[in-house]
TORLOMAR-732382 format. One record per residue (C-alpha): residue number from 0; z, y, x; residue in one letter. Coordinates in nm, 2 decimals, m for minus. Example, Ala and Ser with C-alpha at 12.3 -4.5 7.8 and 13.67 -1.06 7.14 Angstrom:
BEGIN
NODE; 0; 0.78; m0.45; 1.23; A
NODE; 1; 0.71; m0.11; 1.37; S
//
This chain:
BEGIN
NODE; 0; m7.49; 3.02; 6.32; X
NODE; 1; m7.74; 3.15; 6.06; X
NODE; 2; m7.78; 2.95; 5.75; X
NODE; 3; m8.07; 3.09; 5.51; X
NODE; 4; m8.11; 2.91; 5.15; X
NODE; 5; m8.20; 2.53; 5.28; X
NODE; 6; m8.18; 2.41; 4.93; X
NODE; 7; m8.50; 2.27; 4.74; X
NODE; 8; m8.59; 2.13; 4.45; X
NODE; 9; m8.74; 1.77; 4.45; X
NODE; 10; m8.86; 1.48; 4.24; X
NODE; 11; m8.60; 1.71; 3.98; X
NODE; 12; m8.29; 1.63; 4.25; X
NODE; 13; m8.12; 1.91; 4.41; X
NODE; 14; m8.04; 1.91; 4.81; X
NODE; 15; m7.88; 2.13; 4.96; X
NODE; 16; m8.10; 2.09; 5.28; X
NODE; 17; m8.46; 1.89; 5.32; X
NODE; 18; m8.33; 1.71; 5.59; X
NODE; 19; m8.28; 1.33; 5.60; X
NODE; 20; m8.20; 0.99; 5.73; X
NODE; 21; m8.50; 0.79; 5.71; X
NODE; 22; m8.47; 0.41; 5.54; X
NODE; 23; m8.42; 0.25; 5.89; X
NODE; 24; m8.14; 0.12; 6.13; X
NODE; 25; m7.96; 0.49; 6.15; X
NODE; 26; m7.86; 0.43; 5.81; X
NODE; 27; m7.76; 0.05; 5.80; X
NODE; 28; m7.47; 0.13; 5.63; X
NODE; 29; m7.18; 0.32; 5.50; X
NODE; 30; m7.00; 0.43; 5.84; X
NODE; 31; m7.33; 0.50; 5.93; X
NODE; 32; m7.48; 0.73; 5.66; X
NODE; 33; m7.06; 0.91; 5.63; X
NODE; 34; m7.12; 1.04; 5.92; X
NODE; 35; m7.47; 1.16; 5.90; X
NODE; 36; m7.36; 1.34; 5.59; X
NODE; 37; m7.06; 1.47; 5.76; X
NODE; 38; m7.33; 1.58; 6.00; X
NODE; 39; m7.48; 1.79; 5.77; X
NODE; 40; m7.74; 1.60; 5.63; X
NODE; 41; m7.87; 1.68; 5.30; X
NODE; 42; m7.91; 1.32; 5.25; X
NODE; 43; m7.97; 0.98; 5.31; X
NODE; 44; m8.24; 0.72; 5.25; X
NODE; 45; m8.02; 0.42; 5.28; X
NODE; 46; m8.22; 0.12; 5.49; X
NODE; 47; m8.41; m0.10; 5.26; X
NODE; 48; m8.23; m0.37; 5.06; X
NODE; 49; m8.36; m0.65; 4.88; X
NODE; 50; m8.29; m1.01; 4.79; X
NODE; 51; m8.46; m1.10; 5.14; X
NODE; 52; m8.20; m1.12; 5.44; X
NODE; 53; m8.33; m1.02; 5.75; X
NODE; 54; m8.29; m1.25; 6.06; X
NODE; 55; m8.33; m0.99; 6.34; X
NODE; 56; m8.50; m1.08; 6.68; X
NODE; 57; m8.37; m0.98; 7.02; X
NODE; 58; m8.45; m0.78; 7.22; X
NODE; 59; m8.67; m0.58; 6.93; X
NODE; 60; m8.72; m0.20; 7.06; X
NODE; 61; m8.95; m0.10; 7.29; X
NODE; 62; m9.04; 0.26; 7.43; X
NODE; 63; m9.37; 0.40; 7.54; X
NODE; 64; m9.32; 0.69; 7.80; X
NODE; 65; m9.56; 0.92; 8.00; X
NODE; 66; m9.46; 1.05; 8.35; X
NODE; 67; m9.10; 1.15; 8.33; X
NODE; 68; m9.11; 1.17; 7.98; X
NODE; 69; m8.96; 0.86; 7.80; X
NODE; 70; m8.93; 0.81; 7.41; X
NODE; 71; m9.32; 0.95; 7.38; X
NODE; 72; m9.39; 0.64; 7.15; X
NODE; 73; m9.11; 0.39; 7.00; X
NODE; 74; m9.15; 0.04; 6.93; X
NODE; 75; m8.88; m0.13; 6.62; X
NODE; 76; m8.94; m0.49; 6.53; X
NODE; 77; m8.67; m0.46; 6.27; X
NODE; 78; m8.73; m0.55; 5.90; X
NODE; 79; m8.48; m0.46; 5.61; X
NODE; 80; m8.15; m0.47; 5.58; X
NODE; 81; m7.98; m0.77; 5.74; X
NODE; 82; m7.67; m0.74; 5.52; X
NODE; 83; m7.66; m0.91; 5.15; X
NODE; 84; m7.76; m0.72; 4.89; X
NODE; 85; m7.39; m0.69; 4.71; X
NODE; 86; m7.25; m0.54; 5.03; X
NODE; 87; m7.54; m0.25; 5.02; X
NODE; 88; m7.47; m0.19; 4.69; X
NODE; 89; m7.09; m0.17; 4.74; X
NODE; 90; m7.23; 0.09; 5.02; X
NODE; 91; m7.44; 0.31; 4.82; X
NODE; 92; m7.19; 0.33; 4.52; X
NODE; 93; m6.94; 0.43; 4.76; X
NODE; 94; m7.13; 0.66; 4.94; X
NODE; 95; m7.19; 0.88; 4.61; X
NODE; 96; m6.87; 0.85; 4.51; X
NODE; 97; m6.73; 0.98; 4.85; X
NODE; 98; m7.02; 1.23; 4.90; X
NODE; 99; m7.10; 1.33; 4.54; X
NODE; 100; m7.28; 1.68; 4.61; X
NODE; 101; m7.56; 1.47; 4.89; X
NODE; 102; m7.86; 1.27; 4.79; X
NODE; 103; m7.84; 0.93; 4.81; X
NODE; 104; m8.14; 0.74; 4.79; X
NODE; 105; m8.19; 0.34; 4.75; X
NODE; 106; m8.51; 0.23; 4.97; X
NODE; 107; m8.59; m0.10; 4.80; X
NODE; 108; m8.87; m0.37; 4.86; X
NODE; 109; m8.94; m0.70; 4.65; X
NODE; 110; m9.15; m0.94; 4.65; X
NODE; 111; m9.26; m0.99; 4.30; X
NODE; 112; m9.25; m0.80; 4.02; X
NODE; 113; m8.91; m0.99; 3.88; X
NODE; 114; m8.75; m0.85; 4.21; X
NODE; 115; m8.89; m0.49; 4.19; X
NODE; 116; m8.75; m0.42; 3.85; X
NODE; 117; m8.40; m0.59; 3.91; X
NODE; 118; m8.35; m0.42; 4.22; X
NODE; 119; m8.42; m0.10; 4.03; X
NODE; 120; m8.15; m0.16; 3.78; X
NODE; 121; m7.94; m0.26; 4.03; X
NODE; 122; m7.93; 0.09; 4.23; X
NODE; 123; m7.89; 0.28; 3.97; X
NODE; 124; m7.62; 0.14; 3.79; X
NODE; 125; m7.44; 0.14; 4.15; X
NODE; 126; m7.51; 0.54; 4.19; X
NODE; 127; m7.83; 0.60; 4.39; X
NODE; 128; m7.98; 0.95; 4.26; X
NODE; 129; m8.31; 0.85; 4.41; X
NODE; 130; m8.55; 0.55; 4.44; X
NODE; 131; m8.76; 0.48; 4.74; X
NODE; 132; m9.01; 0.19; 4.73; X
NODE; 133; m9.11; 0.05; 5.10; X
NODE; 134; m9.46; m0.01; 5.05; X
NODE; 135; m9.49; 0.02; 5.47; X
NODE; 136; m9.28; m0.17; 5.66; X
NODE; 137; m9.57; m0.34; 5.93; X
NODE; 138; m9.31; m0.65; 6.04; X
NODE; 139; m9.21; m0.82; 5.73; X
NODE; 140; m9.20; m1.19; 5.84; X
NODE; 141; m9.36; m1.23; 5.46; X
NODE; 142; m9.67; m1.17; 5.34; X
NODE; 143; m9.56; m1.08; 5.00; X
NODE; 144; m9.38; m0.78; 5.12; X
NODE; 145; m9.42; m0.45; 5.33; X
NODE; 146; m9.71; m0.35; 5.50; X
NODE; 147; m9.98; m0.59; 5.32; X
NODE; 148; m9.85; m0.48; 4.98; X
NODE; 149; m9.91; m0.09; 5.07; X
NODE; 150; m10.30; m0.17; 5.11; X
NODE; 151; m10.38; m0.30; 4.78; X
NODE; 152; m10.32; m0.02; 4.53; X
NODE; 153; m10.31; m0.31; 4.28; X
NODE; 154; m10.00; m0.43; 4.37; X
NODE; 155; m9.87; m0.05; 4.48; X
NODE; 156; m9.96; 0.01; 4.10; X
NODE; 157; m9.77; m0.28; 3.95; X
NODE; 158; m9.49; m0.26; 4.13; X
NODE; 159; m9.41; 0.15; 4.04; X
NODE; 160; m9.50; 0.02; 3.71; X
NODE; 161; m9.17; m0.26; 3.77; X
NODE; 162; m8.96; 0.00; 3.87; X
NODE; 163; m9.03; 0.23; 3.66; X
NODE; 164; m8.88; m0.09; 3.39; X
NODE; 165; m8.60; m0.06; 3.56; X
NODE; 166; m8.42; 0.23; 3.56; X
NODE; 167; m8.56; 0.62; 3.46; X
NODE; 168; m8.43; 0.70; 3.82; X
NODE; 169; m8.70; 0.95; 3.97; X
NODE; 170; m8.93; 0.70; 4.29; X
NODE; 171; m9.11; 0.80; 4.58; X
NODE; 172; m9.37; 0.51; 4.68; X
NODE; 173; m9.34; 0.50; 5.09; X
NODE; 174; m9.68; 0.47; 5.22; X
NODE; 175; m9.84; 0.28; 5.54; X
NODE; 176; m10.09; 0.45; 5.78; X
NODE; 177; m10.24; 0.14; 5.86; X
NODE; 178; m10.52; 0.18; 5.65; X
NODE; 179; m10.85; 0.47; 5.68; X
NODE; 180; m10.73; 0.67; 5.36; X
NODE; 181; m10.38; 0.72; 5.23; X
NODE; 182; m10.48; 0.87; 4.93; X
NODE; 183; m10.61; 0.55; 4.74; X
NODE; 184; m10.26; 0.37; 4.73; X
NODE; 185; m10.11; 0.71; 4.70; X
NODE; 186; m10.30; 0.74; 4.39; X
NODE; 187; m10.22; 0.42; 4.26; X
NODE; 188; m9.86; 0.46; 4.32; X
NODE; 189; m9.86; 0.79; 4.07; X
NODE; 190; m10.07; 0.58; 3.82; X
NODE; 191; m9.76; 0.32; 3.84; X
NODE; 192; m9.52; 0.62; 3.79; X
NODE; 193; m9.41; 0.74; 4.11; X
NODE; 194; m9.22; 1.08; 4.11; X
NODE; 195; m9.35; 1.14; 4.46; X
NODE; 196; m9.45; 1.00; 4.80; X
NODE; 197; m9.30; 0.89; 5.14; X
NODE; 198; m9.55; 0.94; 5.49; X
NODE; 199; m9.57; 0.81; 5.64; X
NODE; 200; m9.42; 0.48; 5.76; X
NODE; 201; m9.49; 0.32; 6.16; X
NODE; 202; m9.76; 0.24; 6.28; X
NODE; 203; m9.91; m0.10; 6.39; X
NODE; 204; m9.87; m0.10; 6.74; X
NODE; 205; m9.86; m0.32; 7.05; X
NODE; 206; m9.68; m0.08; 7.36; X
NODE; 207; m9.78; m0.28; 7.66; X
NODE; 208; m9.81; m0.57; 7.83; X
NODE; 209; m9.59; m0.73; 8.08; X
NODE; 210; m9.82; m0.78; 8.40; X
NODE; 211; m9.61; m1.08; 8.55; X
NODE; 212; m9.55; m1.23; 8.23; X
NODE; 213; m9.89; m1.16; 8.04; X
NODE; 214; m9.64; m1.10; 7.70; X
NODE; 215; m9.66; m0.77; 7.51; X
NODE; 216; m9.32; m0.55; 7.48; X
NODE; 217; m9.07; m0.63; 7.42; X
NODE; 218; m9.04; m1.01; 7.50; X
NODE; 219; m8.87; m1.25; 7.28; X
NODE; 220; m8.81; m1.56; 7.48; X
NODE; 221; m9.15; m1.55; 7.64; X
NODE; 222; m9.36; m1.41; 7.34; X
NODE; 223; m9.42; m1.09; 7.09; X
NODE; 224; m9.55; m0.96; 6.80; X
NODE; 225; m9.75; m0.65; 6.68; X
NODE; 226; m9.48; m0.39; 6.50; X
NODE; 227; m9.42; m0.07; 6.44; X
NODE; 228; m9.44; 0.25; 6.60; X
NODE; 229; m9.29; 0.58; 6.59; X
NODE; 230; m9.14; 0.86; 6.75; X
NODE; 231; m9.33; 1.24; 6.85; X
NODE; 232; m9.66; 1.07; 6.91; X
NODE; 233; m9.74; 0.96; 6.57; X
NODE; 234; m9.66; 1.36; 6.44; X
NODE; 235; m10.04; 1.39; 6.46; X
NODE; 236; m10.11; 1.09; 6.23; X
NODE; 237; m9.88; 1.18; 6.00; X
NODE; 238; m9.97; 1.54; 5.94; X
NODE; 239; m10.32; 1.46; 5.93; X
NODE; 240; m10.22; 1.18; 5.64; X
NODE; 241; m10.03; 1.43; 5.47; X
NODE; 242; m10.32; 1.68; 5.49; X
NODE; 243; m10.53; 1.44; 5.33; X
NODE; 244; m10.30; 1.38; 5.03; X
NODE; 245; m10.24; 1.70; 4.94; X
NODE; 246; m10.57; 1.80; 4.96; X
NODE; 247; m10.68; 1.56; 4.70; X
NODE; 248; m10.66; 1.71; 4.37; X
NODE; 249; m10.54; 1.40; 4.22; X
NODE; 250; m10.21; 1.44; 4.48; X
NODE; 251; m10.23; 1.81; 4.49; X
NODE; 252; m9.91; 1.85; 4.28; X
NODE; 253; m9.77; 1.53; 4.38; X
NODE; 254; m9.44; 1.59; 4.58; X
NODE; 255; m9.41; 1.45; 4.98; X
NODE; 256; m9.14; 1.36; 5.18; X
NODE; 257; m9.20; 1.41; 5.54; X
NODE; 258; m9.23; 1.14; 5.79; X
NODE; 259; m9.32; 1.11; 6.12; X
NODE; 260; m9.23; 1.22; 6.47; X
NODE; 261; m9.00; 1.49; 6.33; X
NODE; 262; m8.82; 1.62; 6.68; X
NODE; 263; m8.74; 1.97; 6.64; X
NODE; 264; m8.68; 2.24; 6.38; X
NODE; 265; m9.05; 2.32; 6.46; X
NODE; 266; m9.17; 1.96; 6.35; X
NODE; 267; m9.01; 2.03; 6.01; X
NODE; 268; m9.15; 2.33; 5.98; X
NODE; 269; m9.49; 2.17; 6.03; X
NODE; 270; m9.42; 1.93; 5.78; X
NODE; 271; m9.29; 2.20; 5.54; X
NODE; 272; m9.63; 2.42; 5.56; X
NODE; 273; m9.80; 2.20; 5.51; X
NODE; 274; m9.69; 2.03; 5.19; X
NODE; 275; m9.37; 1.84; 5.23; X
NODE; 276; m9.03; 1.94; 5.08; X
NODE; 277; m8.79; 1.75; 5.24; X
NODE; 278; m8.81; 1.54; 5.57; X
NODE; 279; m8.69; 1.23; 5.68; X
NODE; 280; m8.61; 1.14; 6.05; X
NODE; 281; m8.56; 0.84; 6.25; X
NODE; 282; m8.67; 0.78; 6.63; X
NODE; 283; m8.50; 1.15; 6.66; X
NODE; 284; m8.18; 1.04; 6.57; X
NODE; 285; m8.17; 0.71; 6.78; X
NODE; 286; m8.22; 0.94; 7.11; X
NODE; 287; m8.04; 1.20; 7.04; X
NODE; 288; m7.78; 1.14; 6.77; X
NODE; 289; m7.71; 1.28; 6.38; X
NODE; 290; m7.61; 1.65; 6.57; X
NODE; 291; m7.99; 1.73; 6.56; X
NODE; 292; m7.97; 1.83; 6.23; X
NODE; 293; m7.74; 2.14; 6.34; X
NODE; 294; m8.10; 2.24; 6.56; X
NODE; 295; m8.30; 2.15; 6.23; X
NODE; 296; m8.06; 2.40; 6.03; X
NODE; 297; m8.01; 2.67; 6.29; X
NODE; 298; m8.36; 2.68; 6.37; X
NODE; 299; m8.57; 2.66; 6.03; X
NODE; 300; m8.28; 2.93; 5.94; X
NODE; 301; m8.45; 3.19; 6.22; X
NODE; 302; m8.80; 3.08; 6.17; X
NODE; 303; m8.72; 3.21; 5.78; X
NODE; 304; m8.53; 3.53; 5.81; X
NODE; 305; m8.80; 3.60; 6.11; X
NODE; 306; m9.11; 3.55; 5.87; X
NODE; 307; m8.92; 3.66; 5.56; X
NODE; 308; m8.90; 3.36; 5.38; X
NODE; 309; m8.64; 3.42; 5.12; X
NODE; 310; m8.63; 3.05; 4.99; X
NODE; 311; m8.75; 2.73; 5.17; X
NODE; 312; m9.01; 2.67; 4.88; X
NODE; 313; m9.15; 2.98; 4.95; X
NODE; 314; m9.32; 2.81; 5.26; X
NODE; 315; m9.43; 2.46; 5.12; X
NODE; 316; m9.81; 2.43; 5.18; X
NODE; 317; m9.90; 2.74; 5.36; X
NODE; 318; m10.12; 2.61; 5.60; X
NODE; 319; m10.33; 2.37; 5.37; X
NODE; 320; m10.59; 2.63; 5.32; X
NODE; 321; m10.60; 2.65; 5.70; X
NODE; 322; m10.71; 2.33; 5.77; X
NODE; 323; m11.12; 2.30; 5.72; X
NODE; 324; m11.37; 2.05; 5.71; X
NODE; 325; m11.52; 2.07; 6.07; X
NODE; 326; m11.87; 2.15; 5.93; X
NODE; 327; m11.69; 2.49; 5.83; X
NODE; 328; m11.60; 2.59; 6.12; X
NODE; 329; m11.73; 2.90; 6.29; X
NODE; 330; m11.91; 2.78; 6.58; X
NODE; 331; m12.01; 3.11; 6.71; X
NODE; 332; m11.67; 3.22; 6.79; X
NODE; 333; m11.57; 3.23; 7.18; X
NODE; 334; m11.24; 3.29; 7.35; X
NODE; 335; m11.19; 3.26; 7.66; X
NODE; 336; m10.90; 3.14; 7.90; X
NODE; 337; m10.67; 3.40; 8.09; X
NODE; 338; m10.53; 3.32; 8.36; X
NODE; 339; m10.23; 3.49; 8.47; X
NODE; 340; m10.22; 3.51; 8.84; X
NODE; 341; m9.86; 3.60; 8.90; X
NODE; 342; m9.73; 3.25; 8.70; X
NODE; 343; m10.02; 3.06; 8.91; X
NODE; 344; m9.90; 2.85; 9.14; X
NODE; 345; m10.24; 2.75; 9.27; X
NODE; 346; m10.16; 2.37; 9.24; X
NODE; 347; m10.58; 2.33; 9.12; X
NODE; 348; m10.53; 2.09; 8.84; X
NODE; 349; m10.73; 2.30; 8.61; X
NODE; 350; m10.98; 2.34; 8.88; X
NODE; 351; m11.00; 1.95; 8.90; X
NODE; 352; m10.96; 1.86; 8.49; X
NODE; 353; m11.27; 2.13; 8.44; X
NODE; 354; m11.45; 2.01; 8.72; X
NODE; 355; m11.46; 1.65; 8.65; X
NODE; 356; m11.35; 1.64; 8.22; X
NODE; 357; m11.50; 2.01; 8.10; X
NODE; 358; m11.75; 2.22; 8.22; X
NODE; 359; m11.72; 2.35; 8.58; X
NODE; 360; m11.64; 2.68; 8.45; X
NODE; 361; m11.33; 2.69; 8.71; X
NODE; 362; m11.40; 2.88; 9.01; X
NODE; 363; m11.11; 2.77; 9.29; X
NODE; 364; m11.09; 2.99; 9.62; X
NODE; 365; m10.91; 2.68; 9.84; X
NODE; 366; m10.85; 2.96; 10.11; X
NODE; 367; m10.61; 3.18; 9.88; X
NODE; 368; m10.53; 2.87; 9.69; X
NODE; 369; m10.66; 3.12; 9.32; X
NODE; 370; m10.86; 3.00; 9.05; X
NODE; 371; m11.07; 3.22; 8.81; X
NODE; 372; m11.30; 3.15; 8.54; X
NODE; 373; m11.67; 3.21; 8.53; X
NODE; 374; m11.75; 3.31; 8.16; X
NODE; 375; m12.18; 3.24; 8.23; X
NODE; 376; m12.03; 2.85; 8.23; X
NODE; 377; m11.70; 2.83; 8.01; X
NODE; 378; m11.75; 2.73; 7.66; X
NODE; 379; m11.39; 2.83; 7.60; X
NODE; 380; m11.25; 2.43; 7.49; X
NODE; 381; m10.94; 2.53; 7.70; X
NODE; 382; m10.88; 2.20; 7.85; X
NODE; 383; m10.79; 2.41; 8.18; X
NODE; 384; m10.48; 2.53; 7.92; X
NODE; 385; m10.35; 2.21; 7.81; X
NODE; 386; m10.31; 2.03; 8.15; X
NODE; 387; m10.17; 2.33; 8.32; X
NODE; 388; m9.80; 2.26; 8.41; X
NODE; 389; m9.67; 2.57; 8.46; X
NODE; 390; m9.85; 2.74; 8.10; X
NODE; 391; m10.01; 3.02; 8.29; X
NODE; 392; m10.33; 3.01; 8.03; X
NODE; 393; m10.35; 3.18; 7.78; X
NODE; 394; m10.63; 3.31; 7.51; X
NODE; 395; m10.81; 3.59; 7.64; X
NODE; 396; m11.17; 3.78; 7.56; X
NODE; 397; m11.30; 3.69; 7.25; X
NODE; 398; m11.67; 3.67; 7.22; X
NODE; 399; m11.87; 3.59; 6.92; X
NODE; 400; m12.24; 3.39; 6.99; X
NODE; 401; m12.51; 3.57; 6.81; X
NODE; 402; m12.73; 3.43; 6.55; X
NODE; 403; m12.41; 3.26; 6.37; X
NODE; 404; m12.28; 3.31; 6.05; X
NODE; 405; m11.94; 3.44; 6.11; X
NODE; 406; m11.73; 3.75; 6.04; X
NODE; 407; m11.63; 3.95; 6.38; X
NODE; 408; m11.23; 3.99; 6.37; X
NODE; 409; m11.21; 3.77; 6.05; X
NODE; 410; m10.87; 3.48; 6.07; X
NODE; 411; m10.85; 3.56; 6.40; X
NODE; 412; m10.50; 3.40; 6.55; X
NODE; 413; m10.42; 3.41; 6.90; X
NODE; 414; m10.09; 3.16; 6.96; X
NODE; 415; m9.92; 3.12; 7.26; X
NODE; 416; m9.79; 2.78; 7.20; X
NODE; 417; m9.88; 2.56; 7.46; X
NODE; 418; m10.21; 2.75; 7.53; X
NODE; 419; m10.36; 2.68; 7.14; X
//
């Protein structure tokens, strides 16, 4: 298997890889975290401890699928860790002793200032390299903690601030999406003295509702709650949160670990260009197991000796300057669907999705069961590309409208992934 140079430099700790265990239940404890870093993780953000015990509901996980495809959206009702706070730290000081070259990092969450500073003290004298501060978690049974805390950048502020008291260990604040703008607590947590920032944490989220019963997902003797959600479809939210951050000159240079969705060695690349420098997974890991992160190695390694990436930092943050405001954009630039016959097998659903959600650009010959496109009516929004099951559409003829301001042949990029 090829191995490039995974190792980066962040908050000032070394890793030997970005990749690693999010503050959650796939790191609840030592066993656990072992033999993640057995795995090959680079590290572990051990599941958030604090002097609040968690009493756990059951069931509490819920998954939102979509035609054949299950694990599209997850559901956790789970809070912090439901062990005491002496057996976590027994965990942590032995998982550094055991594992002394891996990153262990403390997630903690109090619910006063007292708390926030003696939990500090506390993980570092029992070995944690790292601090993470849950700022995020959407289903604390207390007000005083989680979610509610993340959206009042006067609190984020103090808290970093308490931490900071106790211990000189370098602290990410962990941030929650369930607010329009990121970057306000974001900045508040840096004020405080945050090294860096988590993104993002679940989302608020209801999954369904059970028609017989009339109780959302899952049920808990006959009712449920709102709680978080995660898995490949919040990717979107988090990149577009992460986007935001580092495109804010006050967060510019502030580091980011990686949350959100991460699936594939192509997810952490995503996360990678575009500002992150390490990654934290989750939902992954509950489908498919710790082994991922052999795909997450294996994988990032081609994707680097193919571009010729010497060293993972070398591709931090190359595609922020990509992403524009949309009043940037250039509007006067066409391209139009291909369609490639051969792959075609005239099932008409691009016929149908143009006809009745685009533009009736889609010309369908029912007798030879074909479909071409008529470029007097296409706009070229490739709708026809993105439903097509078999991924026969591509990008074709470029055209550019005249009167616009644009360059002819300027950052043009035809991809072939999933007909963008």
């Amino acid at each position: 298997m090829l191995k490039k140079n995974l190792a980066i430099e962040f908050c000032g700790v070394k890793f030997e890889n970005p990749f690693l265990l999010s503050s959650s239940p796939v790191g609840n404890c030592y066993e656990m975290c072992a033999k993640a870093l057995e795995t090959g993780w680079g590290g572990v953000v051990f599941k958030t401890i604090g002097f609040f015990i968690a009493n756990e509901v059951s069931p509490r996980f819920d998954n939102l699928g979509k035609e054949a495809t299950p694990f599209v959206g997850f559901k956790n009702m789970e809070q912090i860790a439901e062990h005491s706070l002496e057996d976590n730290l027994a965990a942590i000081k032995r998982l550094k002793k055991d594992y002394p070259g891996k990153v262990i990092i403390a997630s903690i969450m109090g619910s006063n200032e007292k708390e926030w500073e003696e939990l500090s003290r506390l993980v570092a004298e029992n070995g944690a390299d790292m601090i993470e501060c849950n700022f995020s978690c959407p289903q604390m049974t207390s007000h005083a903690m989680g979610s509610d805390v993340g959206q009042n950048p006067e609190l984020v502020k103090k808290y970093c601030q308490a931490v900071k008291r106790g211990s000189n260990l370098p602290m990410l604040a962990k941030m929650t999406p369930n607010l329009g703008t990121m970057s306000v607590p974001a900045i508040a947590a840096m004020e405080g003295g945050a090294d860096g920032i988590a993104a993002i944490n679940t989302v608020k989220s209801v999954t369904g509702v059970d028609l017989d019963q009339f109780v959302g997902y899952p049920i808990v003797n006959g009712k449920s709650s709102v709680s978080g959600y995660s898995g490949k479809a919040v990717k979107p939210i988090a990149l577009r949160f992460i986007h935001e951050m580092k495109c804010n000159k006050q967060l510019a240079k502030a580091p980011i670990s990686g949350i959100g969705g991460i699936e594939t060695w192509e997810d952490c690349a995503e996360f990678i260009l575009l500002g992150c420098q390490t990654i934290q997974v989750t939902t992954a890991i509950m489908q498919y197991g710790y082994r991922i992160v052999e795909d997450f190695i294996s994988g990032l390694s081609h994707y680097m000796e193919e571009k010729g990436f010497d060293n993972l930092q070398d591709m931090v943050g190359l595609a922020l300057n990509n992403i524009i405001p949309a009043e940037e954009l250039d509007r006067g630039y066409i391209v139009y669907p291909k369609i490639d016959e051969e792959e075609c097998i005239g099932c008409g659903r691009c016929y149908i999705s143009c006809y009745d959600g685009g533009h009736q650009a889609i010309v369908w010959n029912e007798e030879e069961r074909k479909v071409s496109v008529d470029q007097e009516k296409c706009v070229g929004c490739h709708l026809c590309a993105n439903i097509c099951p078999v991924s026969c559409i591509s990008k074709g003829e470029i055209k550019f409208k005249p009167n616009q301001n644009h360059k002819e042949g300027d950052n043009i990029v035809l991809s072939h992934h999933n007909g963008r």
